[in-house]
DOBA-628115 format. One record per residue: x, y, z of N, C-alpha, C in turn; residue in three letters. Coordinates in pm, whole numbers, plus 50000, padded with zeros to 5 digits. Last residue first. Layout:
N
NODE     nu     nv     nw    cau    cav    caw     cu     cv     cw  figu
NODE      X      Y      Z      X      Y      Z      X      Y      Z   ala
...
! end
This chain:
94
NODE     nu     nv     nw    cau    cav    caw     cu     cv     cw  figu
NODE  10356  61966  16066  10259  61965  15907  10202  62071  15901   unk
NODE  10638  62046  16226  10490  62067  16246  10400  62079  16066   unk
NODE  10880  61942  16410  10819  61912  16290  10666  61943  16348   unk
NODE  10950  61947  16704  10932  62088  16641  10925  62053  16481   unk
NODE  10821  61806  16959  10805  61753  16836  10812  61907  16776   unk
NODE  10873  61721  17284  10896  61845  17201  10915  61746  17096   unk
NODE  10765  61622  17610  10793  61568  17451  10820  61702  17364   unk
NODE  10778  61646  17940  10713  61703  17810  10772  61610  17708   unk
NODE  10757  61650  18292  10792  61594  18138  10716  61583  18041   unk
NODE  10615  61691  18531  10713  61834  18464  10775  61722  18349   unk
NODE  10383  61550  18533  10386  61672  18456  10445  61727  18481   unk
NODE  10306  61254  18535  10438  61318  18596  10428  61421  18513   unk
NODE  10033  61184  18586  10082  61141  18682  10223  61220  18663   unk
NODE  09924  61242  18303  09897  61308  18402  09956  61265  18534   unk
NODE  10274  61277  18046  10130  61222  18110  10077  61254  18254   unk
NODE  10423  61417  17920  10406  61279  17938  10312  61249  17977   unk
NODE  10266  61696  17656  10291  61606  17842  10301  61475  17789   unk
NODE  10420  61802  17431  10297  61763  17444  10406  61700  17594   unk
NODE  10439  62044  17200  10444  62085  17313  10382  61958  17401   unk
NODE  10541  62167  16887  10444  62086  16987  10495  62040  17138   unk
NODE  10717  62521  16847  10749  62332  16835  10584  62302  16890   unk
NODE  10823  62796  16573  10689  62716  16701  10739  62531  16667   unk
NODE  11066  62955  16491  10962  62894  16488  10894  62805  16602   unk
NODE  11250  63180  16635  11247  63116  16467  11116  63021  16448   unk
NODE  11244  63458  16785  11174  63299  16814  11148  63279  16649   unk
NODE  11338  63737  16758  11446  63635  16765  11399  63477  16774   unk
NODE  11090  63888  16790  11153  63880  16675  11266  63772  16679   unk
NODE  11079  63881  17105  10966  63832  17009  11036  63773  16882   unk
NODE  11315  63818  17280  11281  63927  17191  11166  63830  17084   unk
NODE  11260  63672  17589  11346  63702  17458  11247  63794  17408   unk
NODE  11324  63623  17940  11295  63686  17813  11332  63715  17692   unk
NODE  11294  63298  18098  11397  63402  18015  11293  63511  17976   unk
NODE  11282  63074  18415  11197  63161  18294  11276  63316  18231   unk
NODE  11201  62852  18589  11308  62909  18515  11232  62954  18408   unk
NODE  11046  62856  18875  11072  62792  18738  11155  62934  18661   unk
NODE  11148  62879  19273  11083  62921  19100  11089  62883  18983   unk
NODE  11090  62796  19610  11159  62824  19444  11085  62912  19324   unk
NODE  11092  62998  19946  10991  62928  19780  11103  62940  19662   unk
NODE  11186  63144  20077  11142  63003  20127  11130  62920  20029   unk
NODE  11476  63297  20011  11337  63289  19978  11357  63166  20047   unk
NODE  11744  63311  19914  11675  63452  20011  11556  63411  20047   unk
NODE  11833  63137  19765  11850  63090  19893  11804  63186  20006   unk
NODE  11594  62986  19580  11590  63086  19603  11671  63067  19736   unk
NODE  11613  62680  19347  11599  62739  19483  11681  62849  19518   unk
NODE  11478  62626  19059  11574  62691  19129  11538  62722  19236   unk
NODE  11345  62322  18901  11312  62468  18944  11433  62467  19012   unk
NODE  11239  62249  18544  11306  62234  18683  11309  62353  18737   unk
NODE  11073  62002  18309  11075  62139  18388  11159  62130  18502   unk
NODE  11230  61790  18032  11151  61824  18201  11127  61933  18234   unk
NODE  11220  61649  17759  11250  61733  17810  11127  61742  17977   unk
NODE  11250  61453  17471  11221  61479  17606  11279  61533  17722   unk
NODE  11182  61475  17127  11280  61520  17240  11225  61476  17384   unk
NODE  11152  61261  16860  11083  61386  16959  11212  61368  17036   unk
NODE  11160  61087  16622  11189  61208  16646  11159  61317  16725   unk
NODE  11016  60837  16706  10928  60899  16651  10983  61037  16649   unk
NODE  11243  60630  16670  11158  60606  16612  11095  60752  16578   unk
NODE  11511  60784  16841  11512  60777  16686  11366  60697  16609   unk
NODE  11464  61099  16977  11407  60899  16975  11418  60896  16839   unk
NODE  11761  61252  17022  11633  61251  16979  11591  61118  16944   unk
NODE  11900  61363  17342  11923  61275  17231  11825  61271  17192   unk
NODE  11947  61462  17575  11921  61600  17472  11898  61492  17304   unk
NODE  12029  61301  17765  12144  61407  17682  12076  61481  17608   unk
NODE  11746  61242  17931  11851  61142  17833  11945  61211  17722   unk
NODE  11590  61560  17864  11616  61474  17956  11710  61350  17857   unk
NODE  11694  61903  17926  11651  61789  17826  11694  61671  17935   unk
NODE  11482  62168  18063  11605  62094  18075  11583  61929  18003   unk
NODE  11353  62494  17945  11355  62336  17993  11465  62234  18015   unk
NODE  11253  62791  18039  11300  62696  18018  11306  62600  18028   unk
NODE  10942  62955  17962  10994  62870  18069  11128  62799  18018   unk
NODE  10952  63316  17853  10919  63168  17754  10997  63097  17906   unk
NODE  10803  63622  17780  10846  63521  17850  10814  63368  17828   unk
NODE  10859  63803  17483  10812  63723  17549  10873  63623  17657   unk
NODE  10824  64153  17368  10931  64083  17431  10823  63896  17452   unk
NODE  10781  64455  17242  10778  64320  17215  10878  64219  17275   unk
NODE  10831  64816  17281  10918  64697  17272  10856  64550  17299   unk
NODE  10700  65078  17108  10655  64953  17190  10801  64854  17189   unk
NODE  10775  65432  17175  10843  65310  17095  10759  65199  17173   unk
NODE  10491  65685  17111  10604  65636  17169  10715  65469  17142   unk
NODE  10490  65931  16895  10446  65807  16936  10564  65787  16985   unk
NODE  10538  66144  16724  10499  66203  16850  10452  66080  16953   unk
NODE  10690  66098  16482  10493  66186  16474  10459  66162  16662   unk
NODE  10940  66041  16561  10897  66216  16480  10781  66216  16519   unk
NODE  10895  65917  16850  10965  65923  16725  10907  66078  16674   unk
NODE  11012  65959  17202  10898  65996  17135  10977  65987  16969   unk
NODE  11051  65847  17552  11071  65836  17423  10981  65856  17314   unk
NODE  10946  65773  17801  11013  65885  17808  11127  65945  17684   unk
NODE  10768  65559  17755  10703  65674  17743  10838  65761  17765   unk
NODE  10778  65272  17625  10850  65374  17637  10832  65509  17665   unk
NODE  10557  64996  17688  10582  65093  17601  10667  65231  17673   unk
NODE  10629  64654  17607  10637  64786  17678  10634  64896  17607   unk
NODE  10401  64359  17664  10523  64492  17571  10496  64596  17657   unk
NODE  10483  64019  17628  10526  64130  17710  10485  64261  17664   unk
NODE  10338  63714  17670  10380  63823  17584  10363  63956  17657   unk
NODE  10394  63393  17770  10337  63521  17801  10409  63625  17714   unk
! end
């Protein structure tokens, strides 16, 4: 998800206000140390959630970064439809 804000209690010379660019990105937690398959160079990685001890309900872990600070795009792909908090990360992209 992509964020922006805009600054209204801030004005440059021609009278505009500043946008700040942000995105929310989920974190992930690697699975088997973070080690990469040495056949097909992917990662595997899970989703996990935090329990809220104010709350009934958890939540997924989720940062904001600065648009400008994301060096490049990975693939993104599910293990499969029976366990979908595990992913594959392939950040070689042709």
């Amino acid at each position: 998800m992509i964020l922006i804000i805009i600054d209204f209690s801030r004005e440059d010379i021609k009278g505009r206000h500043p946008l700040y660019t942000s995105t929310i990105i989920q974190t992930l937690k690697f699975k088997s140390g973070g080690y990469i398959d040495p056949i097909y160079s992917i990662v595997e990685v899970e989703e996990y959630y935090r329990l809220d001890p104010n709350s009934e309900y958890s939540y997924i872990n989720r940062r904001i970064y600065n648009s400008l600070s994301i060096i490049r795009t990975v693939y993104i792909i599910p293990r499969g439809l029976i366990d979908g908090l595990t992913y594959y990360i392939n950040n070689y992209i042709d």
